[in-house]
N, CA and C of each residue as an Amber inpcrd file, in Angstrom:
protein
   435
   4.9050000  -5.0540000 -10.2790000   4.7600000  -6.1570000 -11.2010000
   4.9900000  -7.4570000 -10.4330000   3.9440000  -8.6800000 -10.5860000
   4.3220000  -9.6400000  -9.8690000   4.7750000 -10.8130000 -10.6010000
   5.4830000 -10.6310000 -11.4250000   5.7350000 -11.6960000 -12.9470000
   7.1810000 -12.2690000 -12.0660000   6.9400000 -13.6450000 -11.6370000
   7.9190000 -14.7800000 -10.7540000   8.3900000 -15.4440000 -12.0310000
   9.4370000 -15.8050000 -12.2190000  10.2970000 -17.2550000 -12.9160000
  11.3400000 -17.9500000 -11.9440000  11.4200000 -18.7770000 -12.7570000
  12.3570000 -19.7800000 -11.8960000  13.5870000 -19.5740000 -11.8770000
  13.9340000 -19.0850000 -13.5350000  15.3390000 -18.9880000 -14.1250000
  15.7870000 -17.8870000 -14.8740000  16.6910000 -17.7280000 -15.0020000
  17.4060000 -16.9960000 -16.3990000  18.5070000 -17.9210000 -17.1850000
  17.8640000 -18.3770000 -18.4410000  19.1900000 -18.5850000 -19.1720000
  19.3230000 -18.0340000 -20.0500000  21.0380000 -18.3020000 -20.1910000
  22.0980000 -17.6580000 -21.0960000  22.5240000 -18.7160000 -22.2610000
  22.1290000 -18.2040000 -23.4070000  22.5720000 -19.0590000 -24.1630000
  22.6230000 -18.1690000 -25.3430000  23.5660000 -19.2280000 -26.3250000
  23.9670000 -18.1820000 -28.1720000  22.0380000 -18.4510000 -28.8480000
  22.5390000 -17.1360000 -29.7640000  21.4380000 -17.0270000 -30.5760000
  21.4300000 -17.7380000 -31.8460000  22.7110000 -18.9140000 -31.7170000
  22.4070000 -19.6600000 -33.0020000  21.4720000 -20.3180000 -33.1230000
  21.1530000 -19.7510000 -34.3510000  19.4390000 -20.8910000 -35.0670000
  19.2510000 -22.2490000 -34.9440000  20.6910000 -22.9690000 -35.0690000
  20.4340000 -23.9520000 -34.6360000  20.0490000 -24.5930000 -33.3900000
  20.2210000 -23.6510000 -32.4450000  19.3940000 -24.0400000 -30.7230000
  18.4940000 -23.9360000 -30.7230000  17.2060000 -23.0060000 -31.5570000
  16.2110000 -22.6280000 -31.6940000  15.2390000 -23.1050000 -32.3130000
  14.2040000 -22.6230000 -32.3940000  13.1940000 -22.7290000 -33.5080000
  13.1330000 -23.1400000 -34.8650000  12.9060000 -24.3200000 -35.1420000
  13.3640000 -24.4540000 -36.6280000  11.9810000 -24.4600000 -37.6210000
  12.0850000 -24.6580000 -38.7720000  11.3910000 -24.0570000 -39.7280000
  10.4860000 -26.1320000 -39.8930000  11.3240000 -27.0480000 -39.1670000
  10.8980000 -27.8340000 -39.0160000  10.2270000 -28.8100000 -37.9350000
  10.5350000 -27.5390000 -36.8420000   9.9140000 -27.9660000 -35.5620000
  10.5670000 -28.1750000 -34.4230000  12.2720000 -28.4360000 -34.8620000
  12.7630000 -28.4580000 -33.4050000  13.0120000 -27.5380000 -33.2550000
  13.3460000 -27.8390000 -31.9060000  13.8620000 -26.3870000 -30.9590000
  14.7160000 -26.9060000 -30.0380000  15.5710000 -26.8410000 -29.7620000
  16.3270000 -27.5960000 -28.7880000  16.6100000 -27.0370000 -27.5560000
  16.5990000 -25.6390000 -27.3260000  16.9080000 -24.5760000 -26.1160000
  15.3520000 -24.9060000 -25.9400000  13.7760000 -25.1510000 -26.5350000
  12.2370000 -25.5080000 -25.5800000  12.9270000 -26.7500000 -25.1260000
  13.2720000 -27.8250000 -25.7710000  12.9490000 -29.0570000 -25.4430000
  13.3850000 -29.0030000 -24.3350000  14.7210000 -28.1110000 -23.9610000
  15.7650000 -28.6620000 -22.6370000  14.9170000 -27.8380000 -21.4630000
  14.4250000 -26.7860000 -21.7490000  13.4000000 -25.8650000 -20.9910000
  12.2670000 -26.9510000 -20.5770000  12.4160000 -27.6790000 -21.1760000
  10.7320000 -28.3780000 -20.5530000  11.1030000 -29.3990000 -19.7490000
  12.3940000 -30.1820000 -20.4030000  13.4040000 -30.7380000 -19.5970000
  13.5120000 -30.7980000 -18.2220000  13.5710000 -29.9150000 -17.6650000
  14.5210000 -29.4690000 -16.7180000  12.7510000 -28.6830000 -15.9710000
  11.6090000 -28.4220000 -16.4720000  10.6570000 -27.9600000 -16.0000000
  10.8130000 -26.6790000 -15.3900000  10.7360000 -25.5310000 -15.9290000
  11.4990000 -24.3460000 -15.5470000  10.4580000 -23.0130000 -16.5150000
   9.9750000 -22.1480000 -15.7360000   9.8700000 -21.3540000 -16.8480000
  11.2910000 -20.4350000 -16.6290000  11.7950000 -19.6000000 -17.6110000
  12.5380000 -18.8830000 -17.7640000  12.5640000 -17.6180000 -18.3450000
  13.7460000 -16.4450000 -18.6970000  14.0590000 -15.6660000 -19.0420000
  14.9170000 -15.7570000 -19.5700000  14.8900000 -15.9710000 -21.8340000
  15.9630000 -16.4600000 -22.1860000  16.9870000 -14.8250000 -22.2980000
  18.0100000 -14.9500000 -22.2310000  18.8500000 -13.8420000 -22.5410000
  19.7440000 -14.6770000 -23.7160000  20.1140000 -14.2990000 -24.9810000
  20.3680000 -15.0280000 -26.0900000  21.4350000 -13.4340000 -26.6590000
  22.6050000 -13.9140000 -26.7010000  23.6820000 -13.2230000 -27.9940000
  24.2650000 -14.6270000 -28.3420000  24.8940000 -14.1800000 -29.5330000
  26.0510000 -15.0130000 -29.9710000  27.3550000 -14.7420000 -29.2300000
  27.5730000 -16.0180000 -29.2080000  28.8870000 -16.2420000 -28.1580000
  28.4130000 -16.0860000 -26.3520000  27.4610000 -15.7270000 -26.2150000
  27.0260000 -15.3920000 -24.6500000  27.9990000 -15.7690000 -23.6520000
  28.2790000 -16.8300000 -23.0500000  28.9750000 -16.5840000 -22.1930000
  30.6670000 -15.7980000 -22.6430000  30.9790000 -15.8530000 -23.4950000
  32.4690000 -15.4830000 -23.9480000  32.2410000 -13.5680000 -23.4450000
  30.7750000 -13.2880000 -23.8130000  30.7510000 -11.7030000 -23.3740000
  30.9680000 -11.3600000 -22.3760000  30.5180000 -12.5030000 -21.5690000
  31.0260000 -11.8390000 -19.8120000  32.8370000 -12.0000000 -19.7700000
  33.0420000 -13.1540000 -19.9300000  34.7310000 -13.3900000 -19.8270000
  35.7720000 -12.1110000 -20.4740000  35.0240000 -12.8230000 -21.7030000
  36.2960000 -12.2860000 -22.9540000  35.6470000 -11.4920000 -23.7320000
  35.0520000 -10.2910000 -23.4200000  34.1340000  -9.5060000 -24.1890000
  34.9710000  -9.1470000 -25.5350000  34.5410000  -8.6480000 -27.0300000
  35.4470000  -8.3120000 -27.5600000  34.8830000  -7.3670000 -28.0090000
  34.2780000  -6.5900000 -27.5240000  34.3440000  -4.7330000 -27.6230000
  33.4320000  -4.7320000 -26.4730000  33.4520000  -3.2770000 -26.2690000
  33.1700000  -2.6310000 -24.8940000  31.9890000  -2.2290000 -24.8250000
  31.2730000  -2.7440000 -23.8510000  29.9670000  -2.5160000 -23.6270000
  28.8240000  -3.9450000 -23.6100000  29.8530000  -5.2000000 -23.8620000
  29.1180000  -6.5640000 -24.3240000  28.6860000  -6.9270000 -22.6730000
  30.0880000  -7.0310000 -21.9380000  29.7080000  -7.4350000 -20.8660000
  28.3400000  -7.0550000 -19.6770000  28.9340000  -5.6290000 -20.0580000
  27.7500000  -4.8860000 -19.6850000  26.2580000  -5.2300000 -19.6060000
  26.0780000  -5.1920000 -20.8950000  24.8710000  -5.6190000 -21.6210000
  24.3410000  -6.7780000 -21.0900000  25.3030000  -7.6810000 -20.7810000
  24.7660000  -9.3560000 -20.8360000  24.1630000  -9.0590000 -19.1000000
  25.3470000  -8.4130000 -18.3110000  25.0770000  -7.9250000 -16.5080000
  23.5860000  -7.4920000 -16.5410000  23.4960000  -6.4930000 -17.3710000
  22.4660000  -5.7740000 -17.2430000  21.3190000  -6.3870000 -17.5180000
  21.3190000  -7.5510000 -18.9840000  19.8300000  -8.0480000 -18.8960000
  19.3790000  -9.2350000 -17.7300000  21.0840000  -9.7790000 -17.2100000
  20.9180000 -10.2290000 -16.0250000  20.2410000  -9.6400000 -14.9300000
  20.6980000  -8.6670000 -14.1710000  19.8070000  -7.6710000 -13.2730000
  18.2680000  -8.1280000 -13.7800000  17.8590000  -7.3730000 -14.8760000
  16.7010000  -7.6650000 -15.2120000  15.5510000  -8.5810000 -14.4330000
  16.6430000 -10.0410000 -15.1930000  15.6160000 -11.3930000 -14.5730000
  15.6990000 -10.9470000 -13.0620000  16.7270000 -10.6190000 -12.6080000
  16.6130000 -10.6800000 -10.7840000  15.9940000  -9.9770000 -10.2940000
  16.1950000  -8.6040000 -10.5880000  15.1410000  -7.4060000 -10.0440000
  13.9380000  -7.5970000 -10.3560000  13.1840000  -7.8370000 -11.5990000
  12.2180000  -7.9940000 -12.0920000  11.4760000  -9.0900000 -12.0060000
  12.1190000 -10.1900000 -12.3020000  11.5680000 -11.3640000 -12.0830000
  12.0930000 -12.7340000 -10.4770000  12.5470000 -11.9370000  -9.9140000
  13.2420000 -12.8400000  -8.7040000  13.8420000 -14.1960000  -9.3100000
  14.5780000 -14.3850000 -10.1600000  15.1720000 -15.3180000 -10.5190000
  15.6190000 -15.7730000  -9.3780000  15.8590000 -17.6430000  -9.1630000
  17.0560000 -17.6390000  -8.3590000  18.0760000 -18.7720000  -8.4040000
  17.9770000 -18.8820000 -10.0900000  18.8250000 -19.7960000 -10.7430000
  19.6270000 -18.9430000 -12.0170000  20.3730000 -19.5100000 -12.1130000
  20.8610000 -19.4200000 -13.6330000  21.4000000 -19.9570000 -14.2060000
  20.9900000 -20.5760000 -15.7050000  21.8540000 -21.8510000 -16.4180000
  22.7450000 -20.9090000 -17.7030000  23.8480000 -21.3100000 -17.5280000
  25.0220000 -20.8350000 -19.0640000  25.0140000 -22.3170000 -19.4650000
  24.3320000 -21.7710000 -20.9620000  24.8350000 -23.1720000 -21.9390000
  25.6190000 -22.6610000 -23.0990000  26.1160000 -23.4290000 -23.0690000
  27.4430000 -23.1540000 -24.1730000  27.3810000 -24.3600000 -25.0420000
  27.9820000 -23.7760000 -26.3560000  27.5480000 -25.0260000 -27.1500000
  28.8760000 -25.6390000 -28.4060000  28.7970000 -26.7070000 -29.0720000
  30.1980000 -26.9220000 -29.9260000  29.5560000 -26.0120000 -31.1030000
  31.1030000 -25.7800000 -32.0080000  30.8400000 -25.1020000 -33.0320000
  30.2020000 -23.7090000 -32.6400000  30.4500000 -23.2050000 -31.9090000
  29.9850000 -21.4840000 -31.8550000  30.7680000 -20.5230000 -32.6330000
  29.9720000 -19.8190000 -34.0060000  30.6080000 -19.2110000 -34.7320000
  31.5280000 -18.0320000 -33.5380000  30.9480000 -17.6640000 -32.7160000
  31.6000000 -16.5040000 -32.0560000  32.9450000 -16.8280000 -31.4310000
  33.1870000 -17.7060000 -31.5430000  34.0700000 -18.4750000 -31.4470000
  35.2780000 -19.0320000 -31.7620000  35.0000000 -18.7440000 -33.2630000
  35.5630000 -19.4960000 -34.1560000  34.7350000 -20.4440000 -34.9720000
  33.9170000 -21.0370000 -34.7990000  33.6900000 -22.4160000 -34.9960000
  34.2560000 -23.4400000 -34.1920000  34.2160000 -24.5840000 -34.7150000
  34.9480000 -26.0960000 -34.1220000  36.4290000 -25.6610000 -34.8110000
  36.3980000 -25.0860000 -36.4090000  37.7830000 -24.8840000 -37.1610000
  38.5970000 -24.4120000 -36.0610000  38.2470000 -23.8290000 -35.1900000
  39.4920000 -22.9520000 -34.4330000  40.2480000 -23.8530000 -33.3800000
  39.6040000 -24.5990000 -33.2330000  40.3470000 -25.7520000 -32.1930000
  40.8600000 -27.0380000 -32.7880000  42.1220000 -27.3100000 -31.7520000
  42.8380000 -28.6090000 -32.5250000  41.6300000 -29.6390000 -32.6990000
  41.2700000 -30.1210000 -31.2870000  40.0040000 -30.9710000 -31.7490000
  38.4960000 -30.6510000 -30.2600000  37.8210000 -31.5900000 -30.2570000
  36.8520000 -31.5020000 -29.9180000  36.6990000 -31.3210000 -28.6270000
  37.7590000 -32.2000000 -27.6790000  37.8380000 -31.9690000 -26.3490000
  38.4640000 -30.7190000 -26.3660000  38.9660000 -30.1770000 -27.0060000
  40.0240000 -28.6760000 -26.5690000  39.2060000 -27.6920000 -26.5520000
  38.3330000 -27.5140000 -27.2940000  37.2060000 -26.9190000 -27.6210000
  35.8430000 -27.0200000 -26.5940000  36.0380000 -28.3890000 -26.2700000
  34.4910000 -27.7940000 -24.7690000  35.1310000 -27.4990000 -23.8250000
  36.6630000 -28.1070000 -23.9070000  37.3250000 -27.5010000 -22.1900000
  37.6140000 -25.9700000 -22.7000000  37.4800000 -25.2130000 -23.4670000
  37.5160000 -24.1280000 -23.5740000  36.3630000 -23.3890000 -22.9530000
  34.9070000 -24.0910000 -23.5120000  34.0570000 -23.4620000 -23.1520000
  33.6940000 -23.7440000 -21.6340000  34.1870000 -24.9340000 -21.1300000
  33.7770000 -25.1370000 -19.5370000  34.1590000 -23.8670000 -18.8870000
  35.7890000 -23.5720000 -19.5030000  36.1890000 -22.6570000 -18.3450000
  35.7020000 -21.4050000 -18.3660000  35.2430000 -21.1270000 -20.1030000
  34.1920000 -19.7840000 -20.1050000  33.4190000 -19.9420000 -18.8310000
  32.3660000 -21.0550000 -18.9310000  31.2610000 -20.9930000 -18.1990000
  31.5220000 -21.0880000 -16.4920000  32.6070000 -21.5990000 -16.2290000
  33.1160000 -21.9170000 -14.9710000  33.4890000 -19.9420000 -14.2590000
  34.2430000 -19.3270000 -15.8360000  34.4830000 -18.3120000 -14.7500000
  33.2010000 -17.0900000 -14.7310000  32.2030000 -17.4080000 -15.7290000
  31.1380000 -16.3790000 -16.2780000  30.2070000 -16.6290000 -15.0110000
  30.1240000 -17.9890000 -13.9560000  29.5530000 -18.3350000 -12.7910000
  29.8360000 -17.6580000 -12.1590000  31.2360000 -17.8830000 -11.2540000
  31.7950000 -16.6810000 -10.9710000  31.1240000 -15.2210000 -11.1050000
  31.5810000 -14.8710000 -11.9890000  31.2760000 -13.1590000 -11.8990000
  29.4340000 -13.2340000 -11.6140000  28.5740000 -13.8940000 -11.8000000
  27.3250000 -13.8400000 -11.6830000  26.8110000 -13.8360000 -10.3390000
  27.6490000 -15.2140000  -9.7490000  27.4990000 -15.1930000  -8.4640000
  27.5160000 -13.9840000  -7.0850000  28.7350000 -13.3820000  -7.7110000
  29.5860000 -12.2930000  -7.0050000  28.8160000 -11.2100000  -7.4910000
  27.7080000 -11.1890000  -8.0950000  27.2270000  -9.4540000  -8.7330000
  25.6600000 -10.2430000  -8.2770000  25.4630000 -11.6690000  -8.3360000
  23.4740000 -11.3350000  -7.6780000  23.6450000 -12.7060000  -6.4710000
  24.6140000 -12.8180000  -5.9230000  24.4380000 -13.5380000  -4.7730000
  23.3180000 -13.2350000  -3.5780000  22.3170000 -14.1730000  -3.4950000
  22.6570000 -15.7610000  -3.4890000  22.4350000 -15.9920000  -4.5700000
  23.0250000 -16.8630000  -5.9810000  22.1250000 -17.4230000  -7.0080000
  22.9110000 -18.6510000  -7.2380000  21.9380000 -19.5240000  -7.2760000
  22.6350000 -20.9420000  -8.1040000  22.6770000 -20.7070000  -9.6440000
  24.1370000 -21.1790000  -9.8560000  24.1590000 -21.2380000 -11.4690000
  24.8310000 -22.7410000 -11.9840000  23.6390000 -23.0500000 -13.0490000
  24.0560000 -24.2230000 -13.4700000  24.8290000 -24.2850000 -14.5610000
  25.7670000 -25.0010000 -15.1310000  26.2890000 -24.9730000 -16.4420000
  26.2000000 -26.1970000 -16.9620000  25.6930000 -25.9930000 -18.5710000
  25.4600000 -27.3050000 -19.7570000  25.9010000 -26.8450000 -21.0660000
  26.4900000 -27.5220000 -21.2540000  27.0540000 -27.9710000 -22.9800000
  26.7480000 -28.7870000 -23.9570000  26.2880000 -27.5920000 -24.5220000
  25.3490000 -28.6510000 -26.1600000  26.6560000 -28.9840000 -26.8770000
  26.5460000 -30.2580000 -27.3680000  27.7670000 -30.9290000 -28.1970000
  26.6790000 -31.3580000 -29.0250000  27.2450000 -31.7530000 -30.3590000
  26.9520000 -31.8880000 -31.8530000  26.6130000 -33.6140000 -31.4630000
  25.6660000 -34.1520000 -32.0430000  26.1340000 -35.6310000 -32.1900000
  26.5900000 -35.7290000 -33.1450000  27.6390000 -37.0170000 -33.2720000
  28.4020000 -37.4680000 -34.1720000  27.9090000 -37.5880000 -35.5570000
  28.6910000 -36.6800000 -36.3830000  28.0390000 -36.5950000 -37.4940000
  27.0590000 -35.7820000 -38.2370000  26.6490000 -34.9410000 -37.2280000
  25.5920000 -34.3710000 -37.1910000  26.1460000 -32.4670000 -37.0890000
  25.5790000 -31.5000000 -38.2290000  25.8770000 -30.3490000 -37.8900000
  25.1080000 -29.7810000 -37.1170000  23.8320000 -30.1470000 -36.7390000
  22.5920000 -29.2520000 -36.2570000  22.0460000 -30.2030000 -35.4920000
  22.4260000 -31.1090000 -34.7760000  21.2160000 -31.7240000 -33.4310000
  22.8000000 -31.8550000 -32.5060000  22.0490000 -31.7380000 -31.2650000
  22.9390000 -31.5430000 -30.0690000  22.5510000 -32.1020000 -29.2610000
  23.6920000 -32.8610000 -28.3960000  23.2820000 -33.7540000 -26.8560000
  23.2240000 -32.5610000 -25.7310000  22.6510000 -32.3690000 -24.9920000
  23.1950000 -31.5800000 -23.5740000  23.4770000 -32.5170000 -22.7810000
  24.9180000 -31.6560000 -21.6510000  25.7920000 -32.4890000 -20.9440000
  25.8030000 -31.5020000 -19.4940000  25.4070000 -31.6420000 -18.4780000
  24.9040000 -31.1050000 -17.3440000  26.9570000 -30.7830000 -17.0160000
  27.5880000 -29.5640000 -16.5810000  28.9660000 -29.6360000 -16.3740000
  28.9920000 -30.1590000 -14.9150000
């Protein structure tokens, strides 16, 4: 098979990153963004599965559709986006406030690099964080970490 991409990203399967019934999409827009075709790999909570899996077999899963892009598609990037308000998470409810809550998710993504690196080295991995704009439950800024 000679099917090349650029990337694999990791990101939650909340609807709100996605496809909407009104046209945005916010996980295309940043894809076009950034000029990339990719390989999305999408759970809820995604990066928290590699870290902090919370039953057995998540991490796995996420490794494995990783392999995938690499074996299959020679990836030789990978972006973890993590985002505010992730039900898998908690929500935003679970944190005192807003900064406590993305420095939570940095360090997800900081150590989910890590383990990626160390299981398909060489790979660059990028990390970005969708935050809410102010006021707003469903549109998001991305913030390059």
């Amino acid at each position: 098979m000679s099917h090349v991409c650029d990337a694999a990203l990791f990101v939650c399967e909340d609807f709100r990153l996605h496809q909407r019934k009104d046209g945005r999409n916010f996980i295309a827009n940043f894809i076009k963004g950034e000029n990339i075709d990719c390989d999305l790999i999408t759970r809820g909570g995604d990066i928290q599965d590699i870290v902090r899996p919370k039953s057995g077999g998540f991490k796995d899963s996420m490794l494995r559709d990783a392999e995938v892009s690499a074996k299959l598609h020679r990836v030789k990037k990978v972006y973890l986006v993590s985002h505010e308000d992730c039900g898998a998470y908690g929500g935003s409810e679970a944190f005192v406030d807003r900064e406590t809550e993305k420095k939570q998710h940095i360090a997800d993504m900081q150590a989910a690099a890590v383990v990626i690196e160390e299981k398909f080295s060489p790979i660059e991995v990028s990390l970005h964080y969708a935050e809410l704009k102010n006021g707003s439950e469903d549109e998001f800024l991305m913030t390059k970490v």
